[in-house]
Kinemage of the C-alpha trace (Angstrom):
@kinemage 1
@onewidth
@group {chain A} dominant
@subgroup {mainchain}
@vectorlist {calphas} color= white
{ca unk a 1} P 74.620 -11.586 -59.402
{ca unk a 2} L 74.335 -14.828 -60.328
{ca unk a 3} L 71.107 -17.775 -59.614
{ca unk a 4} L 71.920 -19.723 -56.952
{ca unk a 5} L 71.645 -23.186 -58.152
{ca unk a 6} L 70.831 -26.551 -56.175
{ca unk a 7} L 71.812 -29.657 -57.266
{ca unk a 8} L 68.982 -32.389 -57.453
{ca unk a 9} L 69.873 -35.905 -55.424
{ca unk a 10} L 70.180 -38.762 -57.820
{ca unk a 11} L 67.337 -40.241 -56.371
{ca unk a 12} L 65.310 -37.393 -57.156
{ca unk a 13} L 66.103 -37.674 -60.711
{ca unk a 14} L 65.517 -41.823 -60.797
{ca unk a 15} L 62.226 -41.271 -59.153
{ca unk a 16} L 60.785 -38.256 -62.157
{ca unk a 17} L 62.314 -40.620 -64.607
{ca unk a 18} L 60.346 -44.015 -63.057
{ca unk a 19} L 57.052 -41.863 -63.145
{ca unk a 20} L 57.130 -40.333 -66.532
{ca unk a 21} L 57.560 -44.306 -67.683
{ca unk a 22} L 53.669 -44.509 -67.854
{ca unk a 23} L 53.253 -41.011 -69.402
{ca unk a 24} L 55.002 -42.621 -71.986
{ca unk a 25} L 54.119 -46.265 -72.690
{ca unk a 26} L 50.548 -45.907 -74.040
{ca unk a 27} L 48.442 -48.362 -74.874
{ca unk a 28} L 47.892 -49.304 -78.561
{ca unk a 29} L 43.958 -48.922 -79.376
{ca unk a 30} L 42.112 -52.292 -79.684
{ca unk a 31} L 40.012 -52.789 -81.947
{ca unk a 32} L 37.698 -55.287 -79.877
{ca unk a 33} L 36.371 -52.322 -78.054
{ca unk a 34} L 35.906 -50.010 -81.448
{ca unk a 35} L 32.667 -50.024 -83.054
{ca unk a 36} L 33.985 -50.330 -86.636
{ca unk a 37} L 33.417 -46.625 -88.150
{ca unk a 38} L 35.730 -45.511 -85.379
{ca unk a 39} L 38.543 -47.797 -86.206
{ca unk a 40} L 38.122 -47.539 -89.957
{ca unk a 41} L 37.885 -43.992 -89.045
{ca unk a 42} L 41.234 -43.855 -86.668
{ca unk a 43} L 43.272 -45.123 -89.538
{ca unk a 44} L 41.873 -42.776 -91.574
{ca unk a 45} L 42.354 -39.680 -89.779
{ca unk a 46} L 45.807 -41.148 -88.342
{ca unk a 47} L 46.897 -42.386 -92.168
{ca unk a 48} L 49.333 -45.185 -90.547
{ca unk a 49} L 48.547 -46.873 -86.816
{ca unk a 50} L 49.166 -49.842 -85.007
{ca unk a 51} L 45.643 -51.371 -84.127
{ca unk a 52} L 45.765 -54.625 -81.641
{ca unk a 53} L 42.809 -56.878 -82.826
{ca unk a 54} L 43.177 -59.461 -79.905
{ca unk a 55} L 45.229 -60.357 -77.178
{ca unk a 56} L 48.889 -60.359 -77.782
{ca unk a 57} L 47.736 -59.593 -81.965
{ca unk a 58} L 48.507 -56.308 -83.703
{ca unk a 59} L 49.622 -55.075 -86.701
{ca unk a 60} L 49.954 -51.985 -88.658
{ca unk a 61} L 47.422 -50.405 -90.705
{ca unk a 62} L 47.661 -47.776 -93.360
{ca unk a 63} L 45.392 -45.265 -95.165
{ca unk a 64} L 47.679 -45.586 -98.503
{ca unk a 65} L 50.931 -46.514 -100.336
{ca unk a 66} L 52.383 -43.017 -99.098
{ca unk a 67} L 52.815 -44.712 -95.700
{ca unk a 68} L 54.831 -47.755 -96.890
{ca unk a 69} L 57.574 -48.151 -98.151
{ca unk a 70} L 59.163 -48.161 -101.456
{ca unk a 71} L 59.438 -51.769 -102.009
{ca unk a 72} L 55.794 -52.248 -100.080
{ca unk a 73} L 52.333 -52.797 -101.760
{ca unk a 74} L 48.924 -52.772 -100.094
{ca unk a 75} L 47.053 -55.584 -98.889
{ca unk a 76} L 43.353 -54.621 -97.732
{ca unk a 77} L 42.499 -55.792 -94.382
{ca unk a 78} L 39.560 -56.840 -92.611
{ca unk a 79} L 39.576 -56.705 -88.656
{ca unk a 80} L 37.120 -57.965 -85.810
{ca unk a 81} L 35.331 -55.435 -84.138
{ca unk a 82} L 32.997 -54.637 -81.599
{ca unk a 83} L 30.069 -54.647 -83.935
{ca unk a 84} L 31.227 -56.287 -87.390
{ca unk a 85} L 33.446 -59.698 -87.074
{ca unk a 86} L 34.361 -58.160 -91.097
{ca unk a 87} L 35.304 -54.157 -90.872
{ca unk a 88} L 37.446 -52.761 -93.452
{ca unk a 89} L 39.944 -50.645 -91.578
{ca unk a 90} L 42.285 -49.388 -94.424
{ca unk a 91} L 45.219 -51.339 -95.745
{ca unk a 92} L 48.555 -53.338 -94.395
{ca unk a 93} L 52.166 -53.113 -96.370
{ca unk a 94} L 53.479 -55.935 -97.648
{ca unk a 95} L 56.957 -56.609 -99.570
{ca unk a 96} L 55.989 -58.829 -103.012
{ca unk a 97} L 58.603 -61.801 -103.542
{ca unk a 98} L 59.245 -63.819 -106.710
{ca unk a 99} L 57.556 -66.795 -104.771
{ca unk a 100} L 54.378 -64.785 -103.657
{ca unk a 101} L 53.421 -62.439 -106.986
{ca unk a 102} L 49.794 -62.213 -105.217
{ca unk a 103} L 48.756 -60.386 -101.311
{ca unk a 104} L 49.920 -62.853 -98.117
């Protein structure tokens, strides 16, 4: 004997896709409410994560070269935080060009 099976209405499925959109979208950690240990410490645990560090600013910081890629070098960065306008947080990639021989 077989399962009996009931088809879900199409509205049933829109409706678990529309809630699992939030589930989803998370926001990206911001730096202005980090003391600076725990971001320095995020990208450190993480090795590669997008930080924002104001509104509408973000970027992509990196533990080391490993998460970069091939043609990428490092650039230390310094970010804005809750308690240090100066925190090291790890490290941004960066693609050399003939033009620019030295960090952006």
């Amino acid at each position: 004997m077989q399962p009996m099976r009931f088809p879900l209405p199409a509205g049933a499925l829109a409706l678990a896709a529309l809630m699992s959109g939030p589930v989803l979208a998370q926001a990206r950690p911001d730096t202005l409410a980090m003391s600076c240990r725990d971001a320095a410490a995020l990208v450190n645990a993480r090795g590669a994560v997008v930080l924002g560090t104001g509104p509408n600013i973000y970027d992509r910081y990196v533990r080391e070269i490993r998460f970069c890629s091939a043609a990428e070098q490092l650039k230390p960065e310094w970010v804005k935080t809750r308690d240090n306008p100066q925190c090291f947080v790890g490290y941004t990639c960066y693609v050399p060009s003939r033009d620019n021989n030295q960090a952006r």
